[in-house]
C-alpha positions as a Markdown table, in Angstrom:
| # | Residue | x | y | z |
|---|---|---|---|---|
| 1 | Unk | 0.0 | 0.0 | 0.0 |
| 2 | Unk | 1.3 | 3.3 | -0.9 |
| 3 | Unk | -0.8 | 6.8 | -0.7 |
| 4 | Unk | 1.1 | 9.9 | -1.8 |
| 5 | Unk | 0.0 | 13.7 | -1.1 |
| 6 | Unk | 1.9 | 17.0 | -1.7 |
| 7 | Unk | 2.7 | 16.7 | 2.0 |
| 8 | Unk | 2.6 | 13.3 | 3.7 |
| 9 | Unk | 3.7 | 9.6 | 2.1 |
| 10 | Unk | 2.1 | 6.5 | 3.3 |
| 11 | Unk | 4.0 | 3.2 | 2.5 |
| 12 | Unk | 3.6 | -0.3 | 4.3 |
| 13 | Unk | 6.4 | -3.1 | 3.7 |
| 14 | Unk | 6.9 | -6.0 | 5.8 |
| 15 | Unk | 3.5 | -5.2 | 8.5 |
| 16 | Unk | 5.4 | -1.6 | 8.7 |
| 17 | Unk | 3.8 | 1.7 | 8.0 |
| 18 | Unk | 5.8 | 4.8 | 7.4 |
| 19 | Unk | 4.3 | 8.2 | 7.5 |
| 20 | Unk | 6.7 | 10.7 | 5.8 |
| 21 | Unk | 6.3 | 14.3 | 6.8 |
| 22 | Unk | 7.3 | 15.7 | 3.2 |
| 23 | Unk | 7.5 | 19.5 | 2.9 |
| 24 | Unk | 11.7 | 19.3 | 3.0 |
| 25 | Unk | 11.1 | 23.1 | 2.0 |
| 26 | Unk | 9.4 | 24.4 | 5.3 |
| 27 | Unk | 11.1 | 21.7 | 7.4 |
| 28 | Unk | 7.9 | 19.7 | 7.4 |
| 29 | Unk | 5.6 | 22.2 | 8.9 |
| 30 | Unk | 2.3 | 21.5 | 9.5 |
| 31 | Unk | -0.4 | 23.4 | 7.6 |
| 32 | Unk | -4.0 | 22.5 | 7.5 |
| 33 | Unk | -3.5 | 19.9 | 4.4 |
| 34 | Unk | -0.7 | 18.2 | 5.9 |
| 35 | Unk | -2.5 | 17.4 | 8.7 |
| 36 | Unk | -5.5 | 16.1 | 7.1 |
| 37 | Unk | -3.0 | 14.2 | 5.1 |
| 38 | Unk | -1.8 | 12.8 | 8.4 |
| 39 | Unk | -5.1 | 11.8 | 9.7 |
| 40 | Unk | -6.2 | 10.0 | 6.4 |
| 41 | Unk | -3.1 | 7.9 | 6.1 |
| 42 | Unk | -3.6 | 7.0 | 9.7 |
| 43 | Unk | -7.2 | 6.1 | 8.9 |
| 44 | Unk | -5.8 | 4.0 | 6.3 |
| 45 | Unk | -3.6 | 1.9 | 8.6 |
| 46 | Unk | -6.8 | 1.8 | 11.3 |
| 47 | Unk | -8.6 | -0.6 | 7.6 |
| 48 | Unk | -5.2 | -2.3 | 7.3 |
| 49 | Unk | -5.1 | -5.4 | 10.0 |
| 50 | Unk | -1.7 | -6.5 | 8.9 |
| 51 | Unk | 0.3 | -3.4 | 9.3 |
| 52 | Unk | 1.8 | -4.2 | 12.7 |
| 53 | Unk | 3.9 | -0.9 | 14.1 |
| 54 | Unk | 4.0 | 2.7 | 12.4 |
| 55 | Unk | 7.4 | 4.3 | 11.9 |
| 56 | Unk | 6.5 | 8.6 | 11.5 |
| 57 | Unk | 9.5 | 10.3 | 10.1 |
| 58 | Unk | 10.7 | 13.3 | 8.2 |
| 59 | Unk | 11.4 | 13.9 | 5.1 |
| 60 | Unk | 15.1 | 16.2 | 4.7 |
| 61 | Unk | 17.5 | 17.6 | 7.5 |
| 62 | Unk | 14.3 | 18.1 | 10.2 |
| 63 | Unk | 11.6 | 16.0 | 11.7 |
| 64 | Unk | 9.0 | 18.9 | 11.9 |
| 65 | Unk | 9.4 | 22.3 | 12.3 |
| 66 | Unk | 5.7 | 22.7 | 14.2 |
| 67 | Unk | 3.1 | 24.1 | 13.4 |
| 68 | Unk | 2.9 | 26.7 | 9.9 |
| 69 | Unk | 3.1 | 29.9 | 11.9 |
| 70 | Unk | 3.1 | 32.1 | 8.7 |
| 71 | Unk | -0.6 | 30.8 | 8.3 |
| 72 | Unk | -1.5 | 32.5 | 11.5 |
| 73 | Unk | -0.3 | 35.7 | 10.2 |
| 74 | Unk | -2.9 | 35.3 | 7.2 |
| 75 | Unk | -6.4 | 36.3 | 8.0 |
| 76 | Unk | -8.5 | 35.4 | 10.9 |
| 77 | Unk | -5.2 | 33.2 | 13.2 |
| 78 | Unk | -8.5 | 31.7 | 14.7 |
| 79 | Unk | -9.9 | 30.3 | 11.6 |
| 80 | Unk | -6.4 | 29.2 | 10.5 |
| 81 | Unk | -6.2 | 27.8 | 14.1 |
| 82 | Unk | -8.5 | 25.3 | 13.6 |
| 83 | Unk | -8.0 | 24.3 | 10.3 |
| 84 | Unk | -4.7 | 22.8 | 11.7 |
| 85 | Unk | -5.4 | 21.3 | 15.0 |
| 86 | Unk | -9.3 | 19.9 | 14.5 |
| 87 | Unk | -7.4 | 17.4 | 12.2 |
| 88 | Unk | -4.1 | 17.3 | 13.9 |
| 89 | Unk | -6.0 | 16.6 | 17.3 |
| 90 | Unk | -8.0 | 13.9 | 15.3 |
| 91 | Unk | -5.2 | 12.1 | 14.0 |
| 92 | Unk | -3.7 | 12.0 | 17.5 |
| 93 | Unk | -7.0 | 10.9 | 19.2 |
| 94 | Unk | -6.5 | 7.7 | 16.2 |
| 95 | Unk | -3.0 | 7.3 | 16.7 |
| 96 | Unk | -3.2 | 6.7 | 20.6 |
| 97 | Unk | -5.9 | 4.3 | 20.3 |
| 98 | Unk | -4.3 | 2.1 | 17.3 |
| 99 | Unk | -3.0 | -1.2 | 18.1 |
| 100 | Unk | 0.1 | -1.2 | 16.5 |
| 101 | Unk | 3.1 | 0.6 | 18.6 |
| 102 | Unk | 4.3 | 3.9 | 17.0 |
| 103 | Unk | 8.2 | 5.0 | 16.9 |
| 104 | Unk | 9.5 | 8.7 | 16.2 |
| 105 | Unk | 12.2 | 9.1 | 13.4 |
| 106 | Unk | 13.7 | 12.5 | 14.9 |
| 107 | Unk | 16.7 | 14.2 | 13.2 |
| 108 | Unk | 17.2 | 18.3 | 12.8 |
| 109 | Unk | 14.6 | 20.5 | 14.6 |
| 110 | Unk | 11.5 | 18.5 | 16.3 |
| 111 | Unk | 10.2 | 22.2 | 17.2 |
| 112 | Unk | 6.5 | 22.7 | 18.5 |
| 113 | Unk | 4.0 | 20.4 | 17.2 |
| 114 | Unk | 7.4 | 18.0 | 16.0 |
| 115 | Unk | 7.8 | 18.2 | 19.8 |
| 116 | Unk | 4.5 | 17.2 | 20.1 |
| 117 | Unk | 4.2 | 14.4 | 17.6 |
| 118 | Unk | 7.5 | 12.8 | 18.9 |
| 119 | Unk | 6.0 | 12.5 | 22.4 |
| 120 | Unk | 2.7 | 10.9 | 20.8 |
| 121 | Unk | 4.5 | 8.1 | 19.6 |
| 122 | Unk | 5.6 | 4.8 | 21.9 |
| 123 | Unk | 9.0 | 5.4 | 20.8 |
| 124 | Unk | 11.2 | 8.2 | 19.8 |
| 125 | Unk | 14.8 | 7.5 | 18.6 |
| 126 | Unk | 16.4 | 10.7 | 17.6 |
| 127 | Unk | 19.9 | 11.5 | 15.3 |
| 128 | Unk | 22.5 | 12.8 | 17.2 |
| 129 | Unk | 21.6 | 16.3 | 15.1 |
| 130 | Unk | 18.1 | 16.3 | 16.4 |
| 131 | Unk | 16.8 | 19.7 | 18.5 |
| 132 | Unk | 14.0 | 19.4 | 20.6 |
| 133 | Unk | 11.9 | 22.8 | 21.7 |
| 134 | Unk | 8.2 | 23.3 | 22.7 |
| 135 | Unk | 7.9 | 26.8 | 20.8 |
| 136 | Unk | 4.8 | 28.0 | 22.0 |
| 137 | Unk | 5.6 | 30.6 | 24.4 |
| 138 | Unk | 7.5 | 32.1 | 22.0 |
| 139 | Unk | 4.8 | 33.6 | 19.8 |
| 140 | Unk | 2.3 | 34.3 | 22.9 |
| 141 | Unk | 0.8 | 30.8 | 23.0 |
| 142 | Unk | 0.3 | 27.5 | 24.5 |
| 143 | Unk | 1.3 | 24.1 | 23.5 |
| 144 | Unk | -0.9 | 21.7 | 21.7 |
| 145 | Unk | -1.1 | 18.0 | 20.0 |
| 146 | Unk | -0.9 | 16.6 | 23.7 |
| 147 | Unk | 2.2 | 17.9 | 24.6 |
| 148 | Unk | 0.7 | 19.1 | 27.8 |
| 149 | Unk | -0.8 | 15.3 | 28.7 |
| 150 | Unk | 2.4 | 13.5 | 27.3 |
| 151 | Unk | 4.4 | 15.9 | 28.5 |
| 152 | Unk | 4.1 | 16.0 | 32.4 |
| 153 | Unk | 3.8 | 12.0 | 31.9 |
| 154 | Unk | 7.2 | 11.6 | 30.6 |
| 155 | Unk | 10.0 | 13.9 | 32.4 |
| 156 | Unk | 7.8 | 15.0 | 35.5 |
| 157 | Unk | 5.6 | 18.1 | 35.8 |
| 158 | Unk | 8.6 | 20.3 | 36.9 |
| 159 | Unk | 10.7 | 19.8 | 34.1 |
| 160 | Unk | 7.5 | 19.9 | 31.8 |
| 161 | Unk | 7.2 | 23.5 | 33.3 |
| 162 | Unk | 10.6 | 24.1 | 32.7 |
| 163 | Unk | 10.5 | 22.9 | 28.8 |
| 164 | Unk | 7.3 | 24.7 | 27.9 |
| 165 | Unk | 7.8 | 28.0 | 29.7 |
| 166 | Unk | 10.9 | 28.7 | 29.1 |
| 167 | Unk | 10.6 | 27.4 | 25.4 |
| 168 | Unk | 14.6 | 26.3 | 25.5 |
| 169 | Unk | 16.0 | 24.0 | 22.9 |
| 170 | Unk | 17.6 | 20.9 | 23.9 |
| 171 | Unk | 20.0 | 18.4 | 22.1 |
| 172 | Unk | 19.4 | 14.8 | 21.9 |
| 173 | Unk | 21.8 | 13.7 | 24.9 |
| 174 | Unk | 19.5 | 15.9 | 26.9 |
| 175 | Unk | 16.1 | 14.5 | 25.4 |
| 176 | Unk | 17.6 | 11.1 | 25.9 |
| 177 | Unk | 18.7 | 11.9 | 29.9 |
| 178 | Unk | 15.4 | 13.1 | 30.7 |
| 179 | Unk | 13.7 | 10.2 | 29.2 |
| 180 | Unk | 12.0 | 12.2 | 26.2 |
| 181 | Unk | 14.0 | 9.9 | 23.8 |
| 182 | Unk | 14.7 | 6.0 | 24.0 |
| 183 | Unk | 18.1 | 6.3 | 21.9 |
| 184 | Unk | 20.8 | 8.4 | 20.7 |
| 185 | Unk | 22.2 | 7.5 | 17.1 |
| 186 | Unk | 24.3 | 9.0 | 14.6 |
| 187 | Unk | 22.9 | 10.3 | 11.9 |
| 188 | Unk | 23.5 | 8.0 | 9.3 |
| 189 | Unk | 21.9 | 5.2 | 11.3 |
| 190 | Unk | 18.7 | 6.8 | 12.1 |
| 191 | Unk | 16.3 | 4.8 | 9.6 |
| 192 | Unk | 18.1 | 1.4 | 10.0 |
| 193 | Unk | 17.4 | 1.6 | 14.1 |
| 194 | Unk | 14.0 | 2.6 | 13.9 |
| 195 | Unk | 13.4 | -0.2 | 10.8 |
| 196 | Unk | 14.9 | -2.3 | 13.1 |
| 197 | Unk | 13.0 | -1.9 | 16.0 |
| 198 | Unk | 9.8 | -1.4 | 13.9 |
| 199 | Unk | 11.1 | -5.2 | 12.9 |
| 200 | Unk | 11.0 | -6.3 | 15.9 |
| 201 | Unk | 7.1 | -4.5 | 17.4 |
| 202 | Unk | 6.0 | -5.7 | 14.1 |
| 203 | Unk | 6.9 | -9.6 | 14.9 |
| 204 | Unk | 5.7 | -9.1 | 18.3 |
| 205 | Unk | 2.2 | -10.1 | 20.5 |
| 206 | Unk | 0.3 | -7.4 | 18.9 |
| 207 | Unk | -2.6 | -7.6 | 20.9 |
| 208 | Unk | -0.5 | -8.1 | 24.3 |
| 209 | Unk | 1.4 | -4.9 | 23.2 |
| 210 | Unk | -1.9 | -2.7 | 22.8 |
| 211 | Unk | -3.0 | -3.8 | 26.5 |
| 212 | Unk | 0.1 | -3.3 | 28.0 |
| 213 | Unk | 0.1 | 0.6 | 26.0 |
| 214 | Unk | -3.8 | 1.2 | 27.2 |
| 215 | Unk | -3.3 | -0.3 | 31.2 |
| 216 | Unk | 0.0 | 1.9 | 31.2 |
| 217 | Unk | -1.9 | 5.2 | 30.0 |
| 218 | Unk | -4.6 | 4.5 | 32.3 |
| 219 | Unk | -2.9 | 3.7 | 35.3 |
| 220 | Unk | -2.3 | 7.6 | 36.2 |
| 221 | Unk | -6.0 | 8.3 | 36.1 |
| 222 | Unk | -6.6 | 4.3 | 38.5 |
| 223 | Unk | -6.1 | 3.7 | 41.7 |
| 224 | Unk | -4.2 | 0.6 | 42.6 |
| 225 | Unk | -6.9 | -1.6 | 43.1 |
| 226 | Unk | -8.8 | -0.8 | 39.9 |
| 227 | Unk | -5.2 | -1.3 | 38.7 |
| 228 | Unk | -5.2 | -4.4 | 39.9 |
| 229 | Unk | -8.5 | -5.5 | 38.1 |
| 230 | Unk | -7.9 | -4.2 | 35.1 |
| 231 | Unk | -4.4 | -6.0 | 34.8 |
| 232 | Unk | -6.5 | -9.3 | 36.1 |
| 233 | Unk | -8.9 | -8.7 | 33.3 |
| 234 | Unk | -6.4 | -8.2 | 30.5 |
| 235 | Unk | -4.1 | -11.1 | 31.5 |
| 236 | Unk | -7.9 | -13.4 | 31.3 |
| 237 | Unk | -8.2 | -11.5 | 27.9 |
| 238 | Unk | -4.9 | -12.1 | 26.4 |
| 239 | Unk | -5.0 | -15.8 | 27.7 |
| 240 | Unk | -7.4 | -16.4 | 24.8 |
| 241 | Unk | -5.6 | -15.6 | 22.4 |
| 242 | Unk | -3.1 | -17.5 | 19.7 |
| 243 | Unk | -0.3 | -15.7 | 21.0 |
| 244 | Unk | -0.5 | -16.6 | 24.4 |
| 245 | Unk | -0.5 | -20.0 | 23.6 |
| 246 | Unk | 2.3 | -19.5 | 20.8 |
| 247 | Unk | 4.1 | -17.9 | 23.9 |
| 248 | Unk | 3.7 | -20.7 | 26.2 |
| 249 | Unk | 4.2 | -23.6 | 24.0 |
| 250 | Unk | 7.1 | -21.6 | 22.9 |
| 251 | Unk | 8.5 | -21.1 | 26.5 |
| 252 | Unk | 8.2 | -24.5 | 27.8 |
| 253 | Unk | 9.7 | -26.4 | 24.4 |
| 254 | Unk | 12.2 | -23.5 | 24.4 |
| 255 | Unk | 11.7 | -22.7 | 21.2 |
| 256 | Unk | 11.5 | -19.2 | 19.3 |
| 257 | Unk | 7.6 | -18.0 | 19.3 |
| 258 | Unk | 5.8 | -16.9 | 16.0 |
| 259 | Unk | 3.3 | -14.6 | 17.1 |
| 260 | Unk | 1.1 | -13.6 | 14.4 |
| 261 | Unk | -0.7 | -10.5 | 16.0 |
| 262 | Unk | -3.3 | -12.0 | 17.4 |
């Protein structure tokens, strides 16, 4: 499957998706059709039950610049306002409650909503070149694409404060030492890590992986008994499936298991 627009490329090889931010020009900022773009291709994956993890990367020498502020400047900045994050927000809303685990492809500048898009996703390995910075305060406003719920989640709700208030840019070591990132790599070696490890998601328990994601979202908002029950429940769940009993056969015989995502 491959889907194409002025803005965004959808391919899938091998159960892997990849979503290319591709407007090299403006460092992959996102106007109102790119982020359309960006929720169609993800409705595409939601029809597609053997893509099986979603690599999001960026087409050129950044990941995404954020938002197209020189829309805002053009017209009515509400009206232009919405055009981008009605979708935007939508494609997030999708992306979170996909099954298949998503990985960031960050090099260059992952500035704003590229802030924001990198903390959306269940991984984020960056290029040693990569620049993180939630711009927002900068131009008078607040952060969206759920920086402010992934955010606080992530590093802690004083460094959050830190990072959007005072709108500084970090380098990858940083993003990695705070936890924002899972790995550092040169340059060079950024696509064959994160094709790698979408290698590896995409051979995985597919199901298991989606109720791990969903019970550790949820567990900020539980207590620790309803904790409890829902990780009771899941297990039961899960035990139905062919790939818990791929995994146990597998385990006892001590053999490799072939999980087919189900």
């Amino acid at each position: 499957m491959v889907q194409s627009s002025d803005s965004i490329t959808l391919s899938v090889a091998d159960a892997v998706a990849t979503i290319t931010l591709n407007r090299p020009s403006v460092l992959n900022a996102i106007d109102a059709e790119t982020a359309r773009a960006f929720l169609n291709s993800l409705k595409r994956i939601a029809e597609h039950t053997d893509v099986r993890a979603i690599v999001l990367r960026g087409e050129g020498r950044a990941f995404c610049a954020g938002g197209d502020v020189a829309r805002f400047g053009q017209g009515d900045p509400e009206t232009a306002i919405d055009e981008i994050i009605a979708p935007f927000h939508e494609a997030l809303r999708l992306l979170a409650s996909l099954p298949q685990p998503s990985i960031a492809a960050v090099q260059g500048a992952a500035a704003g909503a590229g802030f924001s898009l990198a903390l959306a996703c269940d991984f984020a390995i960056a290029a040693d070149n990569a620049r993180f910075t939630l711009a927002y305060a900068r131009i008078g406003v607040c952060p969206d694409g759920s920086a402010t719920y992934q955010l606080p989640r992530i590093v802690g709700l004083r460094k959050a404060k830190e990072l959007a208030l005072l709108a500084d840019t970090i380098d990858a070591a940083e993003a990695f030492r705070v936890g924002i990132i899972n790995k550092v790599v040169p340059a060079a070696d950024l696509d064959k890590e994160c094709a790698d490890l979408a290698a590896r998601l995409a051979s995985g328990p597919s199901a298991a992986y989606q109720r791990i994601r969903d019970l550790l979202t949820s567990s900020f908002e539980r207590n620790l008994e309803s904790q409890l029950e829902a990780e009771h429940q899941a297990f039961k769940d899960l035990s139905r499936t062919h790939d818990f009993r791929e995994g146990v056969s597998a385990f006892l015989n001590k053999a490799p298991a072939h999980f087919k995502g189900h």
